[in-house]
C-alpha positions as CSV (number, residue, x, y, z in Angstrom):
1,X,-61.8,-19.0,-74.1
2,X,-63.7,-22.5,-72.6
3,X,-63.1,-23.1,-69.1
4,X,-60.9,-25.8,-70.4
5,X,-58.6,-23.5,-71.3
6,X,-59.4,-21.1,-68.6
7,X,-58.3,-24.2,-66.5
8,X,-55.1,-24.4,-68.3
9,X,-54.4,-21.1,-67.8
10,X,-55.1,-20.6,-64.1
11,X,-52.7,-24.1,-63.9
12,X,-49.8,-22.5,-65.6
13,X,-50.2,-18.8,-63.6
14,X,-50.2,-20.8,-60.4
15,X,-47.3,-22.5,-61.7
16,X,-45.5,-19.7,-62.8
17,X,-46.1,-17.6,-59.5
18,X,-44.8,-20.6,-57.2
19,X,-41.7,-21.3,-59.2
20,X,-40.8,-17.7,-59.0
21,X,-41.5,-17.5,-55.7
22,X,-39.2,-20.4,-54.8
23,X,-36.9,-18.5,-56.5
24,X,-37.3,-16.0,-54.7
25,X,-37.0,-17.6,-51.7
26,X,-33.5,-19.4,-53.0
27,X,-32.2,-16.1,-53.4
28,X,-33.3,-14.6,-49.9
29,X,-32.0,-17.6,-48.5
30,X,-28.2,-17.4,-50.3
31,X,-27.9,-14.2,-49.4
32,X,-28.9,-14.7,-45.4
33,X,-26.0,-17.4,-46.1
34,X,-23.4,-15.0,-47.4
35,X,-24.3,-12.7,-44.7
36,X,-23.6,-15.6,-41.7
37,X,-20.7,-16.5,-43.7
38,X,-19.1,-13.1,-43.5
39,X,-20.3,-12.3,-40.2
40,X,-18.3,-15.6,-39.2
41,X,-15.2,-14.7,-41.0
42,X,-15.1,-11.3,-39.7
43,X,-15.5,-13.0,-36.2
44,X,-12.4,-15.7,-36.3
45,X,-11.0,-12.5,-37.8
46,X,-11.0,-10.5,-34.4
47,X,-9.9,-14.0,-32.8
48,X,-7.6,-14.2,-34.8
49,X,-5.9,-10.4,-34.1
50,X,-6.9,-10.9,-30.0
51,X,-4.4,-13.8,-30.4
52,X,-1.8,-12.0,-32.5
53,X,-1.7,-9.3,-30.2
54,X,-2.3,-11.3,-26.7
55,X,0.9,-13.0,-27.9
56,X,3.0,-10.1,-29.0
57,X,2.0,-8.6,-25.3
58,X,2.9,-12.2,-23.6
59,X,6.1,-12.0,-26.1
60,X,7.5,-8.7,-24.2
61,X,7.5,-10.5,-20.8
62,X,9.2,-13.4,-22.0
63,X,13.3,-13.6,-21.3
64,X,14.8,-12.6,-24.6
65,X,11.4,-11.2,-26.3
66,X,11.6,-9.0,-28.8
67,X,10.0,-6.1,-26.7
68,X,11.7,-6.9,-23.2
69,X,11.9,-3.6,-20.8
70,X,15.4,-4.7,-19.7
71,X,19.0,-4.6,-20.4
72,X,20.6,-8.0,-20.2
73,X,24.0,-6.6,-19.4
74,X,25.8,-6.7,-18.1
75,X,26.7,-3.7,-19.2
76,X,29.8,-1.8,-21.3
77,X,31.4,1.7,-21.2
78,X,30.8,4.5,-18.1
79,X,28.4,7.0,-17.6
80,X,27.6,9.7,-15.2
81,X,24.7,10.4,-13.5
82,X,22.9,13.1,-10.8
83,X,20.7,11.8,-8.4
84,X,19.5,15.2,-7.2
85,X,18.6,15.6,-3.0
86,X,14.1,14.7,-3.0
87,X,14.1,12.6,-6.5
88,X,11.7,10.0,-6.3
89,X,12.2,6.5,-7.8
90,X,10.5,7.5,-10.8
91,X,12.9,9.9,-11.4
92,X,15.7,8.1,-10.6
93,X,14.9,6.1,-13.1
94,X,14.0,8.6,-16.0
95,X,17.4,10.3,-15.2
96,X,19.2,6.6,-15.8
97,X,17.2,6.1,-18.9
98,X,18.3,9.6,-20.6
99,X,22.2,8.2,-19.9
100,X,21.5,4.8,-21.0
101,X,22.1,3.4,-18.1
102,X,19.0,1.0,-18.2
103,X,16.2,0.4,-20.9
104,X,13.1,2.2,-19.2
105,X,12.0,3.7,-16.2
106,X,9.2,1.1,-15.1
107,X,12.0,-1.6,-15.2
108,X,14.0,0.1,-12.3
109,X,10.8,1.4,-10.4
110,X,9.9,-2.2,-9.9
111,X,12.8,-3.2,-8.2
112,X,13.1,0.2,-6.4
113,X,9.5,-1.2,-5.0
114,X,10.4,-4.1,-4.3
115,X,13.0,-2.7,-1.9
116,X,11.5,0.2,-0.3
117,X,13.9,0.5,2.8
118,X,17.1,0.2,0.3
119,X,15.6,2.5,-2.2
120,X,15.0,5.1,0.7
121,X,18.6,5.0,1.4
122,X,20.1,6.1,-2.4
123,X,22.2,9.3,-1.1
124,X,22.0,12.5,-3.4
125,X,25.3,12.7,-5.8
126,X,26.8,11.9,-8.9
127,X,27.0,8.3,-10.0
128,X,29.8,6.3,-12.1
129,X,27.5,4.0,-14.1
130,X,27.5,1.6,-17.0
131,X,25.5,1.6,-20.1
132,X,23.1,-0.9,-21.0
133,X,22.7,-2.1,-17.5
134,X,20.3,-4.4,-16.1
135,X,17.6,-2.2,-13.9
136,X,18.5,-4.5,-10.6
137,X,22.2,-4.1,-11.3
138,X,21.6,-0.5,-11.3
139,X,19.9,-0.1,-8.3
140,X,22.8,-2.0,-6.6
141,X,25.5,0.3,-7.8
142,X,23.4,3.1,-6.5
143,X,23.3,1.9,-3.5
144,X,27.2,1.6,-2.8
145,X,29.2,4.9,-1.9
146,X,32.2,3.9,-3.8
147,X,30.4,4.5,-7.0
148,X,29.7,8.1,-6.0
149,X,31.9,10.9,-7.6
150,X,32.3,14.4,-6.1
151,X,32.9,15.5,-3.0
152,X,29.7,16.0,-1.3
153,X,29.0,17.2,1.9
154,X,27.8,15.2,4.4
155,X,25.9,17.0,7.4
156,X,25.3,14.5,10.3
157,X,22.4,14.2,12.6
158,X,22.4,16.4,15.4
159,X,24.8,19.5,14.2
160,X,23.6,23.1,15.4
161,X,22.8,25.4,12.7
162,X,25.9,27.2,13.2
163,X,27.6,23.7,12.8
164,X,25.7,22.9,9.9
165,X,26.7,26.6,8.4
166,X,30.9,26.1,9.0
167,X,30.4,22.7,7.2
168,X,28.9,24.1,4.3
169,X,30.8,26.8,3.8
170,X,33.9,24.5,4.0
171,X,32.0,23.0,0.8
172,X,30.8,25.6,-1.4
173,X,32.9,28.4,-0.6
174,X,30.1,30.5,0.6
175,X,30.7,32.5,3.6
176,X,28.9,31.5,6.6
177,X,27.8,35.3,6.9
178,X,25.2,34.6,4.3
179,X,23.9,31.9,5.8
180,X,23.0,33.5,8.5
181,X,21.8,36.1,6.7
182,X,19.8,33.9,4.1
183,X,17.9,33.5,7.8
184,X,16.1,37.1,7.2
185,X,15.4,36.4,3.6
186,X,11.9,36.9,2.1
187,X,13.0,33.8,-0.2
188,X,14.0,31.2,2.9
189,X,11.0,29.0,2.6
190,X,10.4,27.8,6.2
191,X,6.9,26.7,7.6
192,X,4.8,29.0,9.9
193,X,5.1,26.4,12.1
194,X,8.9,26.9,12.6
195,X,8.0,30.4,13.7
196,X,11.1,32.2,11.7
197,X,13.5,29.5,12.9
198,X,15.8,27.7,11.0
199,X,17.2,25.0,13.9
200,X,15.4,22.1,13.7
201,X,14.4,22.3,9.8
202,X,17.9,21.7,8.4
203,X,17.9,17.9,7.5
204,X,20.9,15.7,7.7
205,X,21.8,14.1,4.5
206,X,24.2,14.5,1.9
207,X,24.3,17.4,-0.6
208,X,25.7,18.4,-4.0
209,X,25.7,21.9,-4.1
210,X,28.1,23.1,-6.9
211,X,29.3,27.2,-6.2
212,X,26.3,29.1,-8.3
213,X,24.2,27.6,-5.5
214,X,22.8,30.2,-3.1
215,X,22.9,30.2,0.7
216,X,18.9,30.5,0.6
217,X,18.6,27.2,-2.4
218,X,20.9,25.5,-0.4
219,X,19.1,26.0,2.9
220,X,15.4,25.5,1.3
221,X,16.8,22.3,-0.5
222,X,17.3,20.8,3.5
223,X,14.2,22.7,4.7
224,X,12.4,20.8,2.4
225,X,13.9,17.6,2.8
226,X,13.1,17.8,6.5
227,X,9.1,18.5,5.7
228,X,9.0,15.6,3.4
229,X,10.3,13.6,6.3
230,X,7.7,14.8,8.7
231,X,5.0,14.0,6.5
232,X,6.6,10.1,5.7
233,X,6.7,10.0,9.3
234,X,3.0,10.6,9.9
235,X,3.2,13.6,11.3
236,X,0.3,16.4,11.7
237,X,1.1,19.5,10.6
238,X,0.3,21.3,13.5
239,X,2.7,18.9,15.4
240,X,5.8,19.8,13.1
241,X,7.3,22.0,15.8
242,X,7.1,20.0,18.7
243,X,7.8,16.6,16.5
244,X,10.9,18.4,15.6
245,X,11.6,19.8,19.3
246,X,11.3,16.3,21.1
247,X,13.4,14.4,18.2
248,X,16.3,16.8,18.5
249,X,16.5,15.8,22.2
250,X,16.5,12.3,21.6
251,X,19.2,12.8,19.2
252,X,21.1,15.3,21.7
253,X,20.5,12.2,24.4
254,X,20.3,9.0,22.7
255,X,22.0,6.5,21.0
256,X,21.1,4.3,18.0
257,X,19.5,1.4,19.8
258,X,17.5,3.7,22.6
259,X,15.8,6.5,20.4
260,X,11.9,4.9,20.6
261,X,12.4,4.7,24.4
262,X,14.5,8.3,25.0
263,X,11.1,9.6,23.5
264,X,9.0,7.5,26.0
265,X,10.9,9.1,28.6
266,X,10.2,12.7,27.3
267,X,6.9,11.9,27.0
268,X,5.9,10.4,30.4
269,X,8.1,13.3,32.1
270,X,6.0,15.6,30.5
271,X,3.1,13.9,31.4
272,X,3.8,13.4,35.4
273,X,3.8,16.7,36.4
274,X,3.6,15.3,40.0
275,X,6.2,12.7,39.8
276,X,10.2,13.0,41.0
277,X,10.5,15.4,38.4
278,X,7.6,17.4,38.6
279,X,6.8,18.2,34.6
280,X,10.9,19.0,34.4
281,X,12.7,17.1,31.4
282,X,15.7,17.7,33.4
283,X,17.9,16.9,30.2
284,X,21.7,17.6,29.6
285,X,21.4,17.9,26.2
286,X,19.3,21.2,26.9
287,X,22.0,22.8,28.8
288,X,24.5,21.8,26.5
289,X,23.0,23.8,23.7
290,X,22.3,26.5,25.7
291,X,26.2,27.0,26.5
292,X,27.2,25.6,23.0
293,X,28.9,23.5,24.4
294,X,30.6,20.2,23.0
295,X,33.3,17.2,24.1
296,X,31.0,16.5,27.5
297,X,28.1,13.8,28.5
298,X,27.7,15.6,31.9
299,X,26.5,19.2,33.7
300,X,27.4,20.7,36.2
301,X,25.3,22.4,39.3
302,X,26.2,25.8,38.0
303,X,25.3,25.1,35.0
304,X,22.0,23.5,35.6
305,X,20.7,26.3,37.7
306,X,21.4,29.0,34.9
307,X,18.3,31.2,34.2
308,X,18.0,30.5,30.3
309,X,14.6,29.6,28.7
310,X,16.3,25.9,27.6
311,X,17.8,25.1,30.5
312,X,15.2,21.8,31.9
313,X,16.4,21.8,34.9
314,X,14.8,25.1,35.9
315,X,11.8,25.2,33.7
316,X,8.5,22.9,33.2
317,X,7.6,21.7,29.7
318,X,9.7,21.3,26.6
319,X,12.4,24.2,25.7
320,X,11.1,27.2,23.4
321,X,12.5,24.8,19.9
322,X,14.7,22.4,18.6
323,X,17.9,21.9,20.5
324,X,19.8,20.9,17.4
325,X,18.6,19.5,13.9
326,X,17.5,15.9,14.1
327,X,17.4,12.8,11.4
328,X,14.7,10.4,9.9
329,X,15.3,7.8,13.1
330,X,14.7,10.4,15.5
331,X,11.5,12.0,14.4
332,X,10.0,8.6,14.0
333,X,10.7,8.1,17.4
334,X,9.5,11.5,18.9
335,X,6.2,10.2,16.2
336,X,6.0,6.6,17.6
337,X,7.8,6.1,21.1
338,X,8.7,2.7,22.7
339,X,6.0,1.4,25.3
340,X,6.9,1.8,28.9
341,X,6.9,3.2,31.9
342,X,10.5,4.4,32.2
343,X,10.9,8.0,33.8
344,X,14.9,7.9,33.8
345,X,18.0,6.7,31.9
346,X,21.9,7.1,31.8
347,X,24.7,5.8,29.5
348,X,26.4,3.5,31.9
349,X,28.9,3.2,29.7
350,X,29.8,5.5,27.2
351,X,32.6,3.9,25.8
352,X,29.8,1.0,24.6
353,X,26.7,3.2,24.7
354,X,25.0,0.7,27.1
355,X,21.9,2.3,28.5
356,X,19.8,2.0,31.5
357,X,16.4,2.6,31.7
358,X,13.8,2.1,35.1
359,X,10.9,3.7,36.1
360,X,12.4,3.2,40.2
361,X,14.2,6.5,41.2
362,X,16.8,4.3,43.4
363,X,17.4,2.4,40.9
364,X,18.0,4.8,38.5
365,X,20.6,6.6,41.4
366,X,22.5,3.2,41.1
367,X,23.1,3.4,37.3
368,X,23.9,6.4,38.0
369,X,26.9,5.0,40.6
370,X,27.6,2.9,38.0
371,X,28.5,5.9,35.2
372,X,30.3,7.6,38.1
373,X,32.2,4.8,38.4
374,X,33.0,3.7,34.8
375,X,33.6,7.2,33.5
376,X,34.7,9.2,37.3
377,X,33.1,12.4,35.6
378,X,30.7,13.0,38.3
379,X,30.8,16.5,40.6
């Protein structure tokens, strides 16, 4: 071969070589292009479903979406439904939702948390409801008495356990004998703290106990209800006894409006063991419990100076327990009394409940003229 055509040669294998590598390169370079194509319609892809689905979620809190969590009533038919003694709101709500009363729990737990004091209030017993009710309309109806069916029985604040035993026995048909004996049961479910006994522990409220439920259920259902109030309250556990103790003398003593500063007055008696009364609570309700004894605001001086561990008259220091069985108001008082300096009150007026409170022991003689006057009861 001449170098001319060695030339030649070497011309066209360059030639060859760079055409095929630009070739090459064409095809490297359409397929990095399919691959950024792809990867950008796989990316407005995922937009594309973070909308769809961002919009079906928005959809569900729109009125009249497709996935709302309410009923928008106002509602058809009648239902009935148990709100058993301790449910929470939750469960309030599940029960309504198995009746179809309303469309799902969460719907009624957010208005029952809106309204904490309301949904506090809901009294255990069976309901007449609608269907297909909105959750607020629900919560409403639940909240007035006149759409609760059944009897019921009602055990107000302040009732001895004996008291409490007549009333439900007048209710169930159980005989107060085994209430009293449900006491000494190995199933009765009291605290240590309550040290074996029942007065104090038996919360006021209203039940639903049907006839198949025993003495013992019926008296651990209020127990129960009395240590869940305790621990709303704040309450230390080791302070159960003497929570319980100082709030069913406020109830024994008080009415609506003093509770907070009743308690004060417990308190700073307590406290001034050198004062006019010397560390003595010197409280009628006391004595009245200690004589079971009803229908009087007043003692006598027989009566106060009776040798009994309760009697406050005679004896330093809070009595040995409970005096009767006290409600949510009084055990947030005995837990947070009123500020002040008061060491005595009387109901001036019983008829109105007006009560005077001073910290002055003449002055506190002069309110007491006044109920000697208004009520002429005094010995």
């Amino acid at each position: 071969m001449s170098e001319l055509d060695e030339d030649i040669f070497d011309e066209e294998s360059r030639t060859g070589h760079s055409r095929r590598a630009r070739r090459a390169e064409e095809v490297r370079s359409s397929r990095r292009g399919g691959v950024g194509c792809l990867a950008m319609v796989l990316a407005a892809a995922v937009v594309v479903a973070a909308m769809f689905f961002a919009f079906g979620s928005l959809r569900s809190l729109v009125p009249g979406g497709s996935e709302s969590t309410d009923f928008e009533g106002p509602g058809h038919g009648s239902v009935e439904v148990e709100v058993e003694s301790g449910m929470a709101g939750s469960e309030i709500g599940e029960a309504l939702v198995e009746a179809g009363v309303i469309k799902t729990t969460s719907s009624f737990t957010q208005v029952a948390t809106a309204q904490p004091d309301k949904a506090g209030s809901i009294q255990p017993g069976t309901y007449s409801m609608l269907k297909e009710m909105p959750a607020s309309d629900a919560f409403d109806r639940l909240l007035d008495p006149a759409n609760r069916v059944g009897s019921g029985i009602t055990i107000p604040e302040g009732l001895w356990r004996s008291e409490i035993y007549e009333r439900l026995s007048k209710g169930t048909g159980t005989p107060v004998s085994e209430y009293e004996q449900a006491e000494d049961s190995s199933k009765l479910e009291l605290p240590d703290e309550a040290g074996g006994e029942v007065e104090g522990w038996l919360f006021p409220s209203t039940y639903e106990f049907d006839k198949k439920t025993s003495a013992v259920e019926q008296l651990n259902t209020m127990i129960k209800m009395t240590t869940d109030e305790l621990k709303k309250a704040g309450v230390e556990r080791s302070d159960w006894e003497r929570t319980l103790t100082v709030a069913s003398i406020v109830e024994g003593e008080a009415g609506a409006a003093d509770r907070g500063k009743v308690a004060r007055v417990v308190e700073n008696r307590l406290e001034d063991v050198t004062g006019p009364t010397v560390g003595m609570l010197q409280m009628d309700s006391t004595i009245h419990y200690m004589l079971r004894k009803r229908g009087t605001i007043t003692t006598s001086d027989k009566e106060r100076d009776t040798d009994n561990p309760y009697n406050t008259y005679k004896n330093k220091g809070l009595p040995p327990g409970p005096i009767n069985n006290p409600g949510a108001e009084a055990i947030e008082a005995a837990e947070n009394p009123e500020d002040g300096d008061w060491l005595f009150f009387v109901t001036v007026d019983p008829e109105s409940g007006e009560t005077k409170f001073t910290a002055d022991e003449s002055e506190h003689q002069r309110n007491v003229d006044e109920f000697c006057r208004n009520t002429g009861s005094c010995e």
